[in-house]
C-alpha positions in Angstrom: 124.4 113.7 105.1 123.9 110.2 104.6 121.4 108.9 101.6 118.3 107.9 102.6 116.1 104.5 101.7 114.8 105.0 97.9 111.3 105.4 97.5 110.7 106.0 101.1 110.2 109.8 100.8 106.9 109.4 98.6 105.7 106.1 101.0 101.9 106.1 102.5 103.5 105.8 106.3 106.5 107.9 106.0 107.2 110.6 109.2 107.7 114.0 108.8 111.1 115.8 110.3 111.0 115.1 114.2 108.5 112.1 114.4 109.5 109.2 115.5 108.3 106.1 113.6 107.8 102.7 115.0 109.4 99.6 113.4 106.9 98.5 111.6 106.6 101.7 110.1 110.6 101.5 109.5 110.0 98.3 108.0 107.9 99.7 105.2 109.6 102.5 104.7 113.1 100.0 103.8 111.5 97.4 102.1 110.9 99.2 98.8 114.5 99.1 98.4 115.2 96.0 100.5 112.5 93.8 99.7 114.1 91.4 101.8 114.8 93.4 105.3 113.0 92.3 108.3 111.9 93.2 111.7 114.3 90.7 113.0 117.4 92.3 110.7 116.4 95.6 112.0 116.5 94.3 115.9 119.7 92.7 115.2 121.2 96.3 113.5 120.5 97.9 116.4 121.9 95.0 118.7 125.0 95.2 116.7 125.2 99.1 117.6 124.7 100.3 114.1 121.6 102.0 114.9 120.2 103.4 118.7 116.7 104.4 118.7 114.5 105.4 121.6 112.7 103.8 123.8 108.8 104.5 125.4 108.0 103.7 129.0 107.0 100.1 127.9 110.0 99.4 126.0 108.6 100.1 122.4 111.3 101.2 120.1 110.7 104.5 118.0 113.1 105.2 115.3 113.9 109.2 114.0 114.1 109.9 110.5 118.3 109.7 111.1 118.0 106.4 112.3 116.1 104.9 109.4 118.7 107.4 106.5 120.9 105.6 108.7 120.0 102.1 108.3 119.4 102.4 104.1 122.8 103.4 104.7 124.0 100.5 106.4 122.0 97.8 104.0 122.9 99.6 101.1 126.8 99.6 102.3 125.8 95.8 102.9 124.1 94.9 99.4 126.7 97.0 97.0 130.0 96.8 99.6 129.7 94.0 100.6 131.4 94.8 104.1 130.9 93.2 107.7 129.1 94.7 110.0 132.3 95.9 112.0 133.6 97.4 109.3 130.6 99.5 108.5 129.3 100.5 112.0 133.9 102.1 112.2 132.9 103.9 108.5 129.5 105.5 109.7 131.2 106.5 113.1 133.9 107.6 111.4 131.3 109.7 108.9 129.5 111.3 111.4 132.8 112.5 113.1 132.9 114.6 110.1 135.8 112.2 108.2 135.9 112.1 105.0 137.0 108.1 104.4 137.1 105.7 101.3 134.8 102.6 101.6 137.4 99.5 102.9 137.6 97.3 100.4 138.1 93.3 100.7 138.9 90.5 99.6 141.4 90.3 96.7 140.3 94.0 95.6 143.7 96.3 95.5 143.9 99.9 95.7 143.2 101.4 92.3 141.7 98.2 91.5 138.1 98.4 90.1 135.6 95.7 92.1 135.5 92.3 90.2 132.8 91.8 87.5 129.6 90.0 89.0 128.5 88.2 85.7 125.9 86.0 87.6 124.8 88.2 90.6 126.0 89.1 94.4 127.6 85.2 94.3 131.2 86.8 93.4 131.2 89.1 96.4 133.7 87.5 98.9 134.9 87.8 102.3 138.4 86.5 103.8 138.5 83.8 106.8 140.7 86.6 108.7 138.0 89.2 107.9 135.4 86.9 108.5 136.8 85.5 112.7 137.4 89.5 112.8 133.6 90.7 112.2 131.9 88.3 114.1 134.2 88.4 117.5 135.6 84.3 117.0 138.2 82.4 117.2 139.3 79.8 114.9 138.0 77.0 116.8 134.2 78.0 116.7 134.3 78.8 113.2 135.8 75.2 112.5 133.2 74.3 114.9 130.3 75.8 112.8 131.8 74.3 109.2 131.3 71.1 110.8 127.9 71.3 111.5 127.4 73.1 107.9 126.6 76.3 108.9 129.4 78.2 107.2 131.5 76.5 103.9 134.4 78.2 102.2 134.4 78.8 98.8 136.9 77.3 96.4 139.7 79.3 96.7 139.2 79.2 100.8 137.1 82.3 101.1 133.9 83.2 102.1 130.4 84.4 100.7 129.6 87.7 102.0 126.8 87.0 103.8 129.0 84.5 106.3 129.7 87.3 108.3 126.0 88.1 108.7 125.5 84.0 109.4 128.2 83.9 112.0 127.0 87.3 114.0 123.6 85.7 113.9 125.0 82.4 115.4 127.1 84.3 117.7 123.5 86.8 118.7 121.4 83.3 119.6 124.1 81.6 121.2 123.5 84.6 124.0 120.5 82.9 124.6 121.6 79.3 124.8 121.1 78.3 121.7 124.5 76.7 120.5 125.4 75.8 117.1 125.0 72.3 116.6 121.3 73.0 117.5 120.5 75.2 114.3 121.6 72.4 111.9 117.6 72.5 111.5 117.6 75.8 110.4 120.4 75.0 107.6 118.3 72.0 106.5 115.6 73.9 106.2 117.6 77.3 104.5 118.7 74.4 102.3 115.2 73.1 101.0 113.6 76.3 100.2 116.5 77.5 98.3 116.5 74.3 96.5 112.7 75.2 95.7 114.1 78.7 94.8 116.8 77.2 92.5 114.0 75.0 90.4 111.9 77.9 89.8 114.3 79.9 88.1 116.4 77.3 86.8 115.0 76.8 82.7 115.5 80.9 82.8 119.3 80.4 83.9 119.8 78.2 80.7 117.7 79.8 78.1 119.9 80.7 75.4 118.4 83.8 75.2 120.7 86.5 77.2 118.3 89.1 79.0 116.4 85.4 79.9 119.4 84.4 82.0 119.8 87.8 82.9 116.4 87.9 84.4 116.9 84.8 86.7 119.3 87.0 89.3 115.9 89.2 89.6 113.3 86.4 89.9 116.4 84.7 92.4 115.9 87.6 94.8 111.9 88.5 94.2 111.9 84.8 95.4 114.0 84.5 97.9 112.4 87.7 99.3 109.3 86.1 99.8 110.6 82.9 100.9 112.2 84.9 103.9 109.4 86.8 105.0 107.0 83.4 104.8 109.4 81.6 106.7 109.2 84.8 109.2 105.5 84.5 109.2 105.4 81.3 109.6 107.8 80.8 113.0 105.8 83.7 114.2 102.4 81.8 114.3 104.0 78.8 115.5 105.5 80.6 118.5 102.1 82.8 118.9 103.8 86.2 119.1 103.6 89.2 116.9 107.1 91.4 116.3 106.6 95.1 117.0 
């Protein structure tokens, strides 16, 4: 049995066994321990294959209880694993197969190893290039491609943050449409400018001298950046005039 979102047993819009939910009601359901999913992430999960819910006559989607356990699953395998998309939609197959397997691990992680110490938050969690052209379907071309237009940057010591294998399947998702790379340098400058505003907020907390100061700046970093997210969602949806299901 797979573990199901925190929090959403006791929620005001949760479904009892057999009823199928709609995504909005999903959404709820997640956010108390994802503040930051969104209607869009949940589209794109189920695009990427790692979820298959049902569909009304007019194309509605409707989500079981299994399909929302499995999707905590998948963020939660996200958030504390750190793993690609790829690599968690083999696992949860794998899973429901009745396999019993070990999380993959990445990076510079050996076997035996414990995971590296995250001192300052999620920003330690890495990702190799290999890894990265693997999960999102690409060749080494497009992702130089992509670095040029500064939608993806390695780190350092030549890896990746995790979250560039989310970038890079979201780049790879709108260029189905048309939508090619060098035309969401917008969306970089603006991703660029509110974490900026993010960063200034929390800033004096990161160098108080006071330890559980500091330490709170990683929890007003993602309270922020939660909110930041779902304005910016709120805010291309007016724009556009539409109104996610």
């Amino acid at each position: 049995m797979l573990q199901t979102p925190s929090g959403g047993a006791g929620h005001g819009t949760a479904a009892t066994d057999g009823e199928l939910m709609s995504i909005g009601t999903v959404l709820n359901l997640l956010r108390d321990e994802f503040p930051d999913i969104t209607i869009s992430k949940i589209r794109f999960l189920e695009s990427e294959g790692l979820v298959e819910p049902q569909r009304t006559p007019a194309g509605y989607r409707k989500f079981s209880a299994s399909d929302v356990e499995r999707l905590g699953h998948v963020l939660r395998m996200q958030r504390d694993h750190y793993l690609p998309l790829k690599v968690i939609r083999e696992h949860l197959d794998a899973m429901e197969r009745g396999e019993a397997l070990p999380l993959p691990k990445l990076g510079r992680q050996r076997e035996g190893e414990a995971p590296p110490e995250r001192p300052e938050g999620p920003a330690t969690a890495r990702i190799g290039r290999a890894e990265l052209l693997a999960a999102a379907g690409i060749e080494e071309q497009e992702l130089a491609e992509w670095e040029s237009y500064g939608l993806l940057a390695p780190l350092p010591d030549g890896a990746y943050d995790a979250e560039a294998a989310t970038v890079a399947s979201l780049v790879v998702e709108l260029g189905r449409f048309g939508i090619e790379p060098r035309h969401l340098r917008v969306m970089k400058a603006a991703a660029d400018r509110e974490a900026g505003l993010v960063d200034q907020v929390v800033a004096p907390l990161r160098r108080h001298r006071n330890p559980q100061t500091r330490a709170h700046a990683e929890a007003r970093t993602k309270e922020l950046a939660g909110l930041t997210v779902r304005l910016h969602a709120a805010l291309v949806q007016t724009a556009l005039g539409v109104r996610l299901p």
